[in-house]
C-alpha positions as CSV (number, residue, x, y, z in Angstrom):
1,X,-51.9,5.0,-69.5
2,X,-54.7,7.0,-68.3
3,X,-56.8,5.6,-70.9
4,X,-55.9,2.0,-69.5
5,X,-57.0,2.7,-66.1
6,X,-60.4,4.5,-66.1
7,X,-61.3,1.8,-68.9
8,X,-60.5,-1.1,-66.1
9,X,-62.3,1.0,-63.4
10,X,-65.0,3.2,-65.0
11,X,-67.7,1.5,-64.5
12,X,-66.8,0.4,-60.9
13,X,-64.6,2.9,-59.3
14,X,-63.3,1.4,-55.9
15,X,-64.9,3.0,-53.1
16,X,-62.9,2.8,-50.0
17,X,-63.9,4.4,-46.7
18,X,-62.0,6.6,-44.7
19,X,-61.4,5.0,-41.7
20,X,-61.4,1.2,-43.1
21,X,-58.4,0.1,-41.0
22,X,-60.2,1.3,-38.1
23,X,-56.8,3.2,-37.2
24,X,-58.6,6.6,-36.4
25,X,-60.0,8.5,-33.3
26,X,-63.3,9.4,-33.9
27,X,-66.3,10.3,-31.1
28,X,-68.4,12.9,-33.7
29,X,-67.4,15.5,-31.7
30,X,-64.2,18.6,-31.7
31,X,-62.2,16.5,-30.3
32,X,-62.4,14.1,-33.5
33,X,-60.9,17.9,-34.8
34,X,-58.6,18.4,-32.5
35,X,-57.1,14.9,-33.4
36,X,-57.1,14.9,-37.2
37,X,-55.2,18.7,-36.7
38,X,-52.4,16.9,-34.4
39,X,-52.1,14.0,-36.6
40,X,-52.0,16.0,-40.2
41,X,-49.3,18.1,-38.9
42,X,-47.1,14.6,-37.8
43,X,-48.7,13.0,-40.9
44,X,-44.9,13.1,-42.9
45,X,-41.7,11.4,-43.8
46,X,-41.7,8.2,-42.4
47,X,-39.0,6.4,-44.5
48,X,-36.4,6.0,-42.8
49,X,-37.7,3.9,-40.2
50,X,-38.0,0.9,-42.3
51,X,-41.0,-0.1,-39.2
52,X,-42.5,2.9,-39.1
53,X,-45.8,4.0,-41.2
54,X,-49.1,6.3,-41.1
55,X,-50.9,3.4,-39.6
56,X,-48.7,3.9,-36.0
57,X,-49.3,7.7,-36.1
58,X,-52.5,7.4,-36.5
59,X,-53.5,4.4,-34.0
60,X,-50.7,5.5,-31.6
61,X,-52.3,9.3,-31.3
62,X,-55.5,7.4,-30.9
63,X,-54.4,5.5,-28.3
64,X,-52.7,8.3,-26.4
65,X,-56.2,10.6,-26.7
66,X,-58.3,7.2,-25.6
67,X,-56.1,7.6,-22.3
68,X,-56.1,11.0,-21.8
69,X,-58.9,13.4,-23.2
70,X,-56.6,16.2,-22.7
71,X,-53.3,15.4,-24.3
72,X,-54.1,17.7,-27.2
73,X,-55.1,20.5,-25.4
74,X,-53.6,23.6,-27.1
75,X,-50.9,24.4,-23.5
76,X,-50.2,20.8,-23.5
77,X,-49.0,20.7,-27.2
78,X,-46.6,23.6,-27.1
79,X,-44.5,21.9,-24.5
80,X,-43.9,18.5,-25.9
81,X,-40.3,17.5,-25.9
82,X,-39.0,14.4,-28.5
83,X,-39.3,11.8,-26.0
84,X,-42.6,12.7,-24.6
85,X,-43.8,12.2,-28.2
86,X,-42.1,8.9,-28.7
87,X,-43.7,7.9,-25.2
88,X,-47.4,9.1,-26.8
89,X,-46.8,6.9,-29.7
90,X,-45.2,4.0,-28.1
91,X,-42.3,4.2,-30.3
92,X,-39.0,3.1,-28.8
93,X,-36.8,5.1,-30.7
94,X,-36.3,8.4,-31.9
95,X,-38.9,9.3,-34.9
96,X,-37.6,10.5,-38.6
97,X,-37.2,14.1,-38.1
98,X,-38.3,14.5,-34.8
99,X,-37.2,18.2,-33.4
100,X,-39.0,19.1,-36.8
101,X,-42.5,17.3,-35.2
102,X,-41.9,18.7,-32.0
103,X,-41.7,22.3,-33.8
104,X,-44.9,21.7,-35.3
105,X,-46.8,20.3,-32.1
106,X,-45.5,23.8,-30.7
107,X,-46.6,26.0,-33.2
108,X,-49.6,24.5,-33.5
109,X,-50.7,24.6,-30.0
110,X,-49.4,28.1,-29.9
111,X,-51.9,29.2,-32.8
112,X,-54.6,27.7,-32.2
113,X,-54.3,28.9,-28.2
114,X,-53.6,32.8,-30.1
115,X,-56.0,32.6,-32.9
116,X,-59.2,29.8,-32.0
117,X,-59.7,29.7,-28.7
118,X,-57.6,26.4,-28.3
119,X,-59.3,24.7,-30.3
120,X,-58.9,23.0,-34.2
121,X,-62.9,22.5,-34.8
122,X,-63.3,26.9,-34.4
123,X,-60.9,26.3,-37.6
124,X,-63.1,24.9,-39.2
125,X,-66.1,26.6,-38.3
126,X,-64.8,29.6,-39.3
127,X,-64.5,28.3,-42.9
128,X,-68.3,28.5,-43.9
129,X,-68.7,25.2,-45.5
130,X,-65.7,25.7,-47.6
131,X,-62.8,23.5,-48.3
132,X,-60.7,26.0,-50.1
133,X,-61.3,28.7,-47.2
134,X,-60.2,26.0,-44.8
135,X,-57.0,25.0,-46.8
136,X,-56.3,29.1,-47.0
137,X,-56.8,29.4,-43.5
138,X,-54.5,26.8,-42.3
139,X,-51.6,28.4,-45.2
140,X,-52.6,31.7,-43.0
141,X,-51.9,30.7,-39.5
142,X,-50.1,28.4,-39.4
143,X,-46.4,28.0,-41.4
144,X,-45.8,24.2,-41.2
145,X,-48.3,23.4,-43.6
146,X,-47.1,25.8,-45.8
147,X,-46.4,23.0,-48.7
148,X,-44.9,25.3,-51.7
149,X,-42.1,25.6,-53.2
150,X,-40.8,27.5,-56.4
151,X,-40.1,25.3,-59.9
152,X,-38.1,27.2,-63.0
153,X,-39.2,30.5,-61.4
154,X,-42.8,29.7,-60.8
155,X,-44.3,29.2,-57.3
156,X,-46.3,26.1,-57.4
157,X,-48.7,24.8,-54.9
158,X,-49.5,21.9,-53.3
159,X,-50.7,22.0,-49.8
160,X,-51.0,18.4,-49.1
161,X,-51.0,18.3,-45.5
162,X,-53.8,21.1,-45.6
163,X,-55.2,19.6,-47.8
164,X,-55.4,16.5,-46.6
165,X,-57.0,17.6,-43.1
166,X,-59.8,19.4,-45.1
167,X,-60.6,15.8,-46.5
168,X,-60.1,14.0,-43.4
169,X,-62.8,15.9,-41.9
170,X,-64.8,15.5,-44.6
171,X,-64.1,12.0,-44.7
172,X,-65.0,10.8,-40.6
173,X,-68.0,13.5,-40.3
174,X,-69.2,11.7,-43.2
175,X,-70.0,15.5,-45.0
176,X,-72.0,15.4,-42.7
177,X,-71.9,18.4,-39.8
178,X,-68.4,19.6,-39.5
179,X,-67.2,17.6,-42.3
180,X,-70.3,19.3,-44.6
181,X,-68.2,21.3,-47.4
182,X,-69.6,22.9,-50.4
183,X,-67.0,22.2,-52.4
184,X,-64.6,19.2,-51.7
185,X,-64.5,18.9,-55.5
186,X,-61.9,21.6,-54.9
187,X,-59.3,19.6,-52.9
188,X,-57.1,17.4,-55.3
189,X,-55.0,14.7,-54.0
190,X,-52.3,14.8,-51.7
191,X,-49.2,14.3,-53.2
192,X,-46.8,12.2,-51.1
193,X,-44.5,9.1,-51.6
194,X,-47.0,6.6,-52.7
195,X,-49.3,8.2,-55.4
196,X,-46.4,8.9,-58.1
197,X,-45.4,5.2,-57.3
198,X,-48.7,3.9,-58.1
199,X,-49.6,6.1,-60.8
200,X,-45.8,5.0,-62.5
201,X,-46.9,1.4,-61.8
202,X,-50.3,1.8,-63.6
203,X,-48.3,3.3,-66.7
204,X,-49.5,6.8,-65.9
205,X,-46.4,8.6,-65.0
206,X,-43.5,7.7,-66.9
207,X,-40.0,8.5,-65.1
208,X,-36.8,9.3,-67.0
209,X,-33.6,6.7,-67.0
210,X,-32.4,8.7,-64.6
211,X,-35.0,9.6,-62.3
212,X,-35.6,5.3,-62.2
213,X,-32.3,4.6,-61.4
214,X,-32.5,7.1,-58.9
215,X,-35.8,5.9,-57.6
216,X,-34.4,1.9,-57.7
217,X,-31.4,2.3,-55.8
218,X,-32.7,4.0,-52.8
219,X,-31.2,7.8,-53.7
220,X,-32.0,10.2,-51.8
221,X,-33.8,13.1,-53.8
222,X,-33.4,16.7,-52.7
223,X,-36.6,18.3,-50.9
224,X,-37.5,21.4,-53.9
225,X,-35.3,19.9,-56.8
226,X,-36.9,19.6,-60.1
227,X,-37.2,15.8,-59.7
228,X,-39.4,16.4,-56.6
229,X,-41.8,18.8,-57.5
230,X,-41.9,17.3,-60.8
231,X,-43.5,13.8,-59.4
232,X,-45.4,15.6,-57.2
233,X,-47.1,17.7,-59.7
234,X,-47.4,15.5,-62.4
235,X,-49.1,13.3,-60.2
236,X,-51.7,15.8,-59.4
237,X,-52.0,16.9,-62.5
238,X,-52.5,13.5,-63.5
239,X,-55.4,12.5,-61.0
240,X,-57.3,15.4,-62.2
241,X,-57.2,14.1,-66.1
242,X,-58.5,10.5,-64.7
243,X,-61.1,12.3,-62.7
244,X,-62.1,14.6,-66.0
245,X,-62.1,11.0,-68.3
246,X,-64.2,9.2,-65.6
247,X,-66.9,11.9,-66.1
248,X,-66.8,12.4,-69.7
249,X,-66.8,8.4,-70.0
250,X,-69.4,7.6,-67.4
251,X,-70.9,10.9,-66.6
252,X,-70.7,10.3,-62.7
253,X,-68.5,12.6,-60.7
254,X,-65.7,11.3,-58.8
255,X,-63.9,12.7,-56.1
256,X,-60.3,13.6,-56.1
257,X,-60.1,12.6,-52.8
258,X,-61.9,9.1,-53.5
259,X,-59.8,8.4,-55.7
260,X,-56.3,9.3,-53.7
261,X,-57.8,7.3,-51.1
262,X,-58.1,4.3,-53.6
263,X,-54.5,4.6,-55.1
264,X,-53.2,5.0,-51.9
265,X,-55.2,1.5,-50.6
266,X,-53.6,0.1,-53.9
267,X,-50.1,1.2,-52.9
268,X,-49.5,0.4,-49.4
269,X,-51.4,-3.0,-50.4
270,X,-48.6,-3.0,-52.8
271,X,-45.4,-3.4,-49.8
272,X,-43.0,-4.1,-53.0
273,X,-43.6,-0.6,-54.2
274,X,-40.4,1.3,-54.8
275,X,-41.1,4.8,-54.2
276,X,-38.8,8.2,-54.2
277,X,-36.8,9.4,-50.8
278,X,-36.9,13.0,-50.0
279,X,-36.7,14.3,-46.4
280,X,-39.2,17.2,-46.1
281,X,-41.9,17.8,-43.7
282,X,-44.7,18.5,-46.0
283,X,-45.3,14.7,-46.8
């Protein structure tokens, strides 16, 4: 299956930008920072609301900071309440796991008022051009982005919501000034709903009976369980092989995070696209 793929896309891999839906906040400044922090730690489960996706996150915080310069400040965040969320968003019902989001807004205005002055961009300044010491740091301070879990008496570690800021950054600065890291190579994809789903429909993942059946009829799969981590990791796993066969093929590097952001263009391009249910807060 991997074969198949990097021999259809080898010689062009699809570059898609990082903000191509025009969907993000972005003024080259901290408070681009401060609004990629407060949207990566919402950035999850959005399934059960058959109407809600990433794309009303992301526009609706937009919206909100367009309005009101300070509506992340790092006071304001801790005393959001369910409602005053849905009001931020526009969204005229209550949101998948909302206390959990509300927790989150909390702690996260409460750390970064403790630890960086208020502010997510002293975050990443204090990283020295490093993706990996970013990701750390966020696992560090702050608990809701602490994506791990333990499989057949192994921890095993995924961080995609850390992970995910780290490329965000790096994906609106451009690599450019706050977004400049030494070593995005680092950051692998961010394993969520859609990836598995994709890389399954591209032949790469193959899913047991049981798993598909699971996976087809809308089954809820439990948040840890072997299932779960297995398509999570696999997936991972599995992006790093294409990126390793793109070089060895072509001999240009490729991004892990270019090409997440491709399957994931692919996969919500792709409505049709049956994907697993779990409820967790990490993706």
């Amino acid at each position: 299956g991997l074969e198949k793929v990097v021999s259809s896309v080898e010689n062009s891999i699809p570059k898609v930008e990082w903000n191509y839906e025009g969907i993000h906040y972005f003024d080259n400044g901290p408070l681009t920072i401060q609004y990629l922090f407060v949207l990566d730690a919402l950035n999850f489960c959005f399934w059960p609301d058959k109407d809600l996706n990433y794309d009303d996150l992301a526009s609706g915080l937009k919206a909100a900071l367009e309005n009101d310069k300070s509506v992340f400040d790092a006071d304001r965040l801790q005393k959001y309440t369910g409602l005053e969320l849905r009001q931020l968003l526009k969204w005229p019902r209550p949101l998948p796991l909302e206390d959990e989001r509300v927790r989150l807004m909390h702690e996260v205005g409460f750390e970064l008022e403790r630890s960086f002055e208020g502010k997510a961009s002293k975050i990443v300044e204090s990283c020295g051009k490093s993706a990996t010491n970013l990701v750390s740091t966020i696992a560090r301070h702050f608990p809701g982005f602490r994506d791990h879990t333990v499989y057949k008496g192994h921890q095993v570690f995924l961080y995609k919501r850390a992970q995910i800021f780290a490329a965000d950054v790096w994906g609106a600065f451009k690599g450019q000034g706050f977004g400049e890291f030494s070593d995005v190579g680092s950051i692998t994809i961010f394993a969520d709903y859609i990836v598995p789903a994709v890389l399954q429909q591209l032949g790469v993942l193959r899913y047991s009976s049981t798993l598909a059946d699971s996976i087809q009829s809308n089954k809820e799969i439990g948040s840890g369980t072997e299932e779960e981590v297995e398509l999570r990791a696999c997936s991972i796993y599995a992006v790093e092989q294409m990126r390793d066969l793109i070089q060895k093929r072509t001999g240009k590097q490729v991004l892990s995070v270019e090409l997440d952001l491709w399957l994931w263009a692919y996969g919500i391009s792709n409505p049709s696209l049956q994907h697993h249910r779990t409820l967790s807060i990490y993706y």
